[in-house]
C-alpha positions in Angstrom: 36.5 -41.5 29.9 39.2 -39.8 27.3 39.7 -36.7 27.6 41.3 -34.6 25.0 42.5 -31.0 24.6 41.4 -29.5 21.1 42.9 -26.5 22.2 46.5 -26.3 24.2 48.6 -23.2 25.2 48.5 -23.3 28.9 46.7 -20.5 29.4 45.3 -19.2 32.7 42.0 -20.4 31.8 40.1 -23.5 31.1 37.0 -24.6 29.1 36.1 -28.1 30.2 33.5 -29.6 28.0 31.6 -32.9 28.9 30.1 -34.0 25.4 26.6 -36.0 25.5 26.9 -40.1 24.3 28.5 -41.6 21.5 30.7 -38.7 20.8 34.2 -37.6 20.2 35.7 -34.4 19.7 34.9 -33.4 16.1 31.6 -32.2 16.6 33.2 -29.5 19.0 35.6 -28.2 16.5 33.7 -24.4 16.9 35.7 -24.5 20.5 38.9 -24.6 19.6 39.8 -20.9 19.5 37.2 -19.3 22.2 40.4 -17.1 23.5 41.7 -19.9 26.3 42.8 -24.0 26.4 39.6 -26.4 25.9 39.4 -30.3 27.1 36.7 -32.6 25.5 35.6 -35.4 27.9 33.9 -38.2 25.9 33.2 -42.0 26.1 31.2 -42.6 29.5 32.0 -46.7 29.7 33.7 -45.8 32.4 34.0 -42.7 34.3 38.0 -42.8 35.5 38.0 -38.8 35.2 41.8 -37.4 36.0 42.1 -34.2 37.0 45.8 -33.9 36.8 46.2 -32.4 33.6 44.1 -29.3 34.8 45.7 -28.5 38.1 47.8 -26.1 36.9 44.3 -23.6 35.7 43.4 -20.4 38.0 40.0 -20.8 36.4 38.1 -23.8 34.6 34.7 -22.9 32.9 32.5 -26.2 32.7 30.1 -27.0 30.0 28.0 -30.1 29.8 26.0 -31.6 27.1 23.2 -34.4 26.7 24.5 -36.8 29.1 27.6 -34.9 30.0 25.1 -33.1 32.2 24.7 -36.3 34.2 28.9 -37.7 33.8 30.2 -34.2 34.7 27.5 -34.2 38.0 29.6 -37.5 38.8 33.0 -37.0 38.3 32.9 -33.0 39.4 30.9 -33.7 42.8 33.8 -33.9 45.2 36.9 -32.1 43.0 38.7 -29.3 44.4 39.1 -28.0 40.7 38.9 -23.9 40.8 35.7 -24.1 38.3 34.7 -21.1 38.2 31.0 -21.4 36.7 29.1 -24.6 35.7 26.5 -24.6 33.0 24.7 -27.5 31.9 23.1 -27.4 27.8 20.0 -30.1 27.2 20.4 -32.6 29.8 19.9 -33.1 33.4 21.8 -34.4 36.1 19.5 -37.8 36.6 20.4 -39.0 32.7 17.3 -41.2 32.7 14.3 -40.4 34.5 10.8 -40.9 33.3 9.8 -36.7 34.6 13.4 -35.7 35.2 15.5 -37.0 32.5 15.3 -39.4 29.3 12.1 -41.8 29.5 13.7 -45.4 31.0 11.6 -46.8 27.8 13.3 -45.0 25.0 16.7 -45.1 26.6 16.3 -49.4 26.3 14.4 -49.6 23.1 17.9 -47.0 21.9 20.1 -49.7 23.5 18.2 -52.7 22.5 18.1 -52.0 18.2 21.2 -49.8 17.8 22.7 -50.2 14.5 23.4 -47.7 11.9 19.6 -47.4 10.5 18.4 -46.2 14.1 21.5 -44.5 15.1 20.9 -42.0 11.9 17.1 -42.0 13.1 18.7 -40.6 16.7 21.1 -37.7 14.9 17.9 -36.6 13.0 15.8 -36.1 16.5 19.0 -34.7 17.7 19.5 -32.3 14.9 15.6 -31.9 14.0 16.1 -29.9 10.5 18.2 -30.7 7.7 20.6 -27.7 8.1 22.0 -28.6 11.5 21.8 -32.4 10.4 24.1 -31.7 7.2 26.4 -29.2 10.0 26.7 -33.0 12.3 27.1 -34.8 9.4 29.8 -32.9 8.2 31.9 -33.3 11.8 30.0 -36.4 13.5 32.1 -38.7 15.5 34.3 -41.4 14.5 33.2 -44.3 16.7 31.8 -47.8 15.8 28.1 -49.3 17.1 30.1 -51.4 18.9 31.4 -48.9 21.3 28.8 -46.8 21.1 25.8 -50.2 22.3 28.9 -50.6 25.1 28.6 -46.9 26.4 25.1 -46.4 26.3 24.7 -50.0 28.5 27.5 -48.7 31.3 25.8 -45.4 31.3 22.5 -47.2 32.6 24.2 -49.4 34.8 26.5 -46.1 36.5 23.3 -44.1 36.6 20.8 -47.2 38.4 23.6 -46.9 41.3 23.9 -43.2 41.3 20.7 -41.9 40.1 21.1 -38.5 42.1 25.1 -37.0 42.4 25.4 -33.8 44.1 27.0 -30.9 41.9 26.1 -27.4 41.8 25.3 -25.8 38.3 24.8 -22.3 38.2 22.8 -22.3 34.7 20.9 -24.8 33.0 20.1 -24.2 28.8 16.4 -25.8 27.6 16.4 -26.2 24.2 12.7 -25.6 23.5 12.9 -27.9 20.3 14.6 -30.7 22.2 13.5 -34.4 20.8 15.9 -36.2 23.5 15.8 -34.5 26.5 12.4 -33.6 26.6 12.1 -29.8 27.9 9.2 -30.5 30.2 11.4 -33.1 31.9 14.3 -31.0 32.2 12.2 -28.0 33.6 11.5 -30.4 36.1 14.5 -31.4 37.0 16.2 -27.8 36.9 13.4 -26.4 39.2 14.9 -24.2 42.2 18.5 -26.1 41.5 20.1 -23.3 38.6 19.4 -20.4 36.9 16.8 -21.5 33.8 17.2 -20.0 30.8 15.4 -20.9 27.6 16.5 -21.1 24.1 15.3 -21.6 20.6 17.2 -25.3 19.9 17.0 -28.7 18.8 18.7 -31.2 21.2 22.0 -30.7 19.3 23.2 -26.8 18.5 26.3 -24.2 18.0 28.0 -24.4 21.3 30.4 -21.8 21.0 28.0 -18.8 21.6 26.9 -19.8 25.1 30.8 -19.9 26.1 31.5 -17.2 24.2 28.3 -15.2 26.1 30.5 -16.0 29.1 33.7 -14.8 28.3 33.2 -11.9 26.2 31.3 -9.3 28.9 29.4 -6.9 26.8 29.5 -4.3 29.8 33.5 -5.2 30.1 34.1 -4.1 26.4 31.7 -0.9 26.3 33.9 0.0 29.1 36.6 -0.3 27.8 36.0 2.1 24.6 34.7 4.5 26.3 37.7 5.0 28.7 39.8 5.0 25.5 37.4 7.4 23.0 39.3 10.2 23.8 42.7 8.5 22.9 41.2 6.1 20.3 41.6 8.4 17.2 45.3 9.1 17.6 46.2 5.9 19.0 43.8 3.5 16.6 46.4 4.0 14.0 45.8 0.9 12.0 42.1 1.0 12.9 42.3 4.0 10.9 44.3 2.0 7.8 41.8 -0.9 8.3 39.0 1.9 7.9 40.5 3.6 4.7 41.3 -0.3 3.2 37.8 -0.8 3.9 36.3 2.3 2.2 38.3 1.8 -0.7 37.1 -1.8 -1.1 33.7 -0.9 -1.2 32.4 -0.7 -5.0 31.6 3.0 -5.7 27.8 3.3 -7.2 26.7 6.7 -5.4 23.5 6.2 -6.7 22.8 3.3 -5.4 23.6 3.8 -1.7 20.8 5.8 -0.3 20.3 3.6 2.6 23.6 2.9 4.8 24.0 1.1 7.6 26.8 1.2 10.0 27.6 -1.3 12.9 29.9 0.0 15.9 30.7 3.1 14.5 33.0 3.8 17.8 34.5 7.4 17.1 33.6 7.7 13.5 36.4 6.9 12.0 34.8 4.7 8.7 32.0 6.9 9.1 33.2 10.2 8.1 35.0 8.7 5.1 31.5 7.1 4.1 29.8 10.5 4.5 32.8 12.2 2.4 32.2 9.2 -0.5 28.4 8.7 -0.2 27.0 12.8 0.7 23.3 12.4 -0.5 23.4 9.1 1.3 21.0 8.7 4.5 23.0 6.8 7.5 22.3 4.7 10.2 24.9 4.5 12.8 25.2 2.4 15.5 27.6 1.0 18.6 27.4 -1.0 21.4 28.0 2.5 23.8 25.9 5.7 23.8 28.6 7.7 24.4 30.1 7.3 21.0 27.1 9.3 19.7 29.1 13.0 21.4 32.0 11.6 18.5 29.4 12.1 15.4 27.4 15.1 16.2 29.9 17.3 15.0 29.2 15.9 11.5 28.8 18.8 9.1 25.6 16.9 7.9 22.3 16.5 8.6 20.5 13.1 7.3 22.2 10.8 9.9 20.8 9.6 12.6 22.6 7.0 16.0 21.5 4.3 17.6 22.6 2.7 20.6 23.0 -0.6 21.3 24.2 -4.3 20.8 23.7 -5.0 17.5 23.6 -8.6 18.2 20.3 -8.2 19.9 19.1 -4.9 18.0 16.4 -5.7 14.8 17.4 -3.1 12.2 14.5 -1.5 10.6 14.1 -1.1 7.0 16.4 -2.5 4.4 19.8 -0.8 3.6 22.0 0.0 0.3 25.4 -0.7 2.1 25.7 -2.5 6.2 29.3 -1.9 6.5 31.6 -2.2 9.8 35.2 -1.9 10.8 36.7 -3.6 13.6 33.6 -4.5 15.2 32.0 -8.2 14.7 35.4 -10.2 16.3 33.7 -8.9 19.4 30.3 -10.7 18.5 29.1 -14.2 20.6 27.0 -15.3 18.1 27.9 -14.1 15.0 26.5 -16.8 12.7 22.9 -15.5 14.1 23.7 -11.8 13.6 24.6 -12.8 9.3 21.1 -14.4 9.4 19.1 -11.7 10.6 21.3 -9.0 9.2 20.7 -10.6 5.5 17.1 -9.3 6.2 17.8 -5.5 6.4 20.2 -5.9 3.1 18.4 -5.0 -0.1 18.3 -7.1 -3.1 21.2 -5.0 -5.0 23.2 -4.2 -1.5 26.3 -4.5 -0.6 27.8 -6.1 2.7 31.2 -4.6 3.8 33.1 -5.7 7.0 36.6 -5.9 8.4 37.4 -8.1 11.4 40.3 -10.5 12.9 40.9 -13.8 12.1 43.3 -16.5 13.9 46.9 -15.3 14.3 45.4 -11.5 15.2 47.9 -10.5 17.8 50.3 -13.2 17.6 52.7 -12.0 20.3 50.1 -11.7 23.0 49.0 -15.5 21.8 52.8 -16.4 23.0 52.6 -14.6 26.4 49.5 -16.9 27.2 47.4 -13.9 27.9 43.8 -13.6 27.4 42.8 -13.0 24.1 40.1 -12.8 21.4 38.1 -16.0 20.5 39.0 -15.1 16.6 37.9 -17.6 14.5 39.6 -19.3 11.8 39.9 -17.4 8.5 38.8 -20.4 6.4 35.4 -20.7 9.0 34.6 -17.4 8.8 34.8 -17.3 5.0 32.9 -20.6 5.2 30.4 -18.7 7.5 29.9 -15.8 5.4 29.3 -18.1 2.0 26.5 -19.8 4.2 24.8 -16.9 3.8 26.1 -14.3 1.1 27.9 -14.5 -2.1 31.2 -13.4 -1.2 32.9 -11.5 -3.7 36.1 -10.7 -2.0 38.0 -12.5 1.2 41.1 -11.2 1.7 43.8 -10.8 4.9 46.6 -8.1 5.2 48.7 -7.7 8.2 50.1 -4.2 9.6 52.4 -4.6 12.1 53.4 -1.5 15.1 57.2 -1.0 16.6 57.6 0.1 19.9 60.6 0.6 22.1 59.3 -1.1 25.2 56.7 -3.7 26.3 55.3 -0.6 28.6 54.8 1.4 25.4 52.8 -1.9 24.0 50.4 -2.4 26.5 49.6 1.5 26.8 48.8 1.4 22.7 46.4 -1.6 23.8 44.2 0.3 26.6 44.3 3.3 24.7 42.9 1.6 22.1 40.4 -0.2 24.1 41.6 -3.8 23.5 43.9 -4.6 26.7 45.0 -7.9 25.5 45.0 -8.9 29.4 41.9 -9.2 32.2 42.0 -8.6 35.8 43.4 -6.0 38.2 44.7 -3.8 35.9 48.0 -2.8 37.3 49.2 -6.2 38.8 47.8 -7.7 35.3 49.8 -4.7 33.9 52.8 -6.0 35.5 52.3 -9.8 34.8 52.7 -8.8 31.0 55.7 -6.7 31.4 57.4 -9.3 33.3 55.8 -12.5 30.6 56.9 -10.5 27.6 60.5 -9.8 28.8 61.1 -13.3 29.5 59.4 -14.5 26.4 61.2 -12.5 23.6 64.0 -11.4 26.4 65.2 -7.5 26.3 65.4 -6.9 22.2 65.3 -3.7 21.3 62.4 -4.0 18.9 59.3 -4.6 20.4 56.4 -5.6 18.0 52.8 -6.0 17.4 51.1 -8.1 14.7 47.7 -7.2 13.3 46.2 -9.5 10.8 43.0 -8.0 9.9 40.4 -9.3 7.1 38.3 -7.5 4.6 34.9 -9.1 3.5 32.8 -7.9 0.3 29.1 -9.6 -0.2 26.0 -9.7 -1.4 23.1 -11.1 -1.1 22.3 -14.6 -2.9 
């Protein structure tokens, strides 16, 4: 088995992801920045798992793909790792089973006639449309049929002499489109062992939202603002410059913009200056918490209206002039969905304005090896965006805050609602004091690094 970290900083925290067969880590790029370290496992010919290079985690997260499911089950059964949660992702922990796994007829005829031909035949069941096919295509693994006819035959002989291991996984994903694992058979096998949960996927699919679903608590962050709305407004000081960039960026045609939509509103701050630009517009504003909606009814104005809720989850009705949002969508799980359904409620001449956080947000708390955000990479997300919009401008600034001590920092970061560290708050409080001194030692100036990124777009 190699195993391979994509992602390294010795962090706290550990994803540990058990790919299906004839893999390698490049179709598992999405996981490299999910906020913590990440270790591939790959290449089941033989299963010589070493758990040294992870003993030094408080908490390791397992995923398992395809037959991962099954190579995790085996090498996880007896570890003293401190995994925290296991989930398993289309695939079971039998591997091949005619009601409980893949059918013992199509795993030989696979092994039998592998060659290239067939092996393109399996990524197309794998991928089932052409849009996650090209999305393979573009990252699939660099291994020869060689290797690959030599780890499928050791994964039939490893599972005919351990056909059931015992290994607890809390939650089991079905892909309802699957075309390898068939999601009857996996039903079967999941029944009474983990918490089932049902998804619209082929076999193959974007990993990163179920981790992400797991490590970004919705209830955590709505929390979080809340305690800080009252301080947010003075202390948000370059939420507020991000929010004025943001305005300014947006092209001016008054009379076009009678339908505006705005995602996590928090205390208003893009909002007002929207209302002040756009007066005969009608608005739509939403965020995560329903408390935010006591910070907008003192608008002097009448045509707006609040809705509450995760806008990952929420359908917008109607079709909008302007969906804009500050400082909001880096906290998203799935954000490639939410610009899919979002392109719906845009009109034909609209305009989509955003601000978020790319890679290298935050750079000092990166070097403590605290927590942090999953931000993606700015040349993903503007690939991500493209995929569905014509992008008119992509551009990053940076703003960076001066303090006097590292107790000054992290009370700008809670009263801003973004702690930059998990836990009891206090002794987590403390840990960061003590990491940051002995990181950048007792200098008098303290800093902070913002790097946000402004996105213009419209529709195709």
């Amino acid at each position: 088995m190699i195993q391979t970290f994509i992602s390294r900083r010795h962090t706290h925290d550990l994803v540990l992801f058990f790919a299906g067969w004839g893999m390698d880590t490049r179709p598992f790029a999405e996981l490299r920045n999910i906020g913590c370290d990440c270790c591939i496992c790959y290449d089941y010919t033989r299963l010589d798992f070493d758990p040294t290079p992870l003993l030094d985690y408080r908490h390791i997260e397992v995923y398992a793909w395809s037959f991962g499911v099954w190579a995790a089950s085996i090498v996880l059964q007896n570890s003293s790792l401190p995994i925290r949660h296991a989930t398993a992702i289309n695939g079971t922990i039998y591997g091949i089973d005619s009601e409980r796994g893949i059918s013992p007829e199509i795993f030989q005829s696979t092994l039998e006639h592998l060659d290239m031909v067939n092996l393109n035949k399996f990524y197309r069941r794998m991928c089932n449309d052409r849009e996650m096919l090209n999305e393979f295509l573009d990252s699939a693994p660099d291994r020869d049929i060689h290797g690959l006819q030599v780890e499928l035959e050791s994964i039939g002989k490893e599972i005919s002499r351990n056909p059931r291991p015992h290994f607890h996984w809390d939650k089991a994903f079905i892909g309802n489109k699957d075309r390898i694992f068939p999601p009857d058979n996996q039903r079967n096998a999941w029944q009474g062992d983990a918490e089932v949960r049902e998804i619209d996927a082929a076999h193959y699919l974007h990993f990163r939202p179920i981790v992400l679903e797991n490590r970004l608590d919705k209830q955590i962050i709505r929390k979080c603002f809340e305690n800080a709305a009252s301080t947010y407004e003075s202390e948000g000081r370059i939420q507020s410059c991000i929010a004025e960039r943001l305005n300014r960026l947006i092209p001016y045609t008054e009379e076009a913009r009678k339908e505006i939509l705005e995602i996590g509103c928090g205390t208003g701050k893009l909002s007002r200056l929207l209302i002040e630009r756009f007066p005969r517009a009608r608005f739509t504003l939403n965020d995560l918490s329903p408390e935010m909606q006591s910070c907008i009814t003192g608008f002097p104005y009448g045509s707006c209206r609040f809705i509450a809720g995760d806008a990952e989850k929420m359908d917008f009705e109607g079709r909008y002039d302007l969906i804009v949002s500050a400082s909001t969508i880096q906290w998203f799980t799935d954000l490639e969905d939410f610009l899919k359904r979002i392109t719906g409620n845009l009109s034909d001449n609209g305009t989509l304005a955003l601000s978020t956080f790319a890679a290298g947000n935050l750079p000092e708390i990166k070097a403590l090896r605290a927590a942090e955000m999953p931000y993606w990479e700015s040349s993903e997300l503007k690939r991500l965006f493209e995929k569905y919009f014509t992008v008119d401008l992509f551009e990053e600034e940076e703003y960076q805050l001066r303090f006097d001590t590292p107790v000054e920092l992290l009370r700008h970061l809670k009263l801003t609602g973004v702690t930059g560290v998990s836990g009891p708050p206090r002794q987590q409080g403390l840990n960061f004091i003590r990491r940051y001194r002995e990181a950048f030692g007792e200098k008098q100036e303290i800093t902070l690094t913002y790097r946000p990124v402004y996105i213009i777009a419209h529709k195709k």
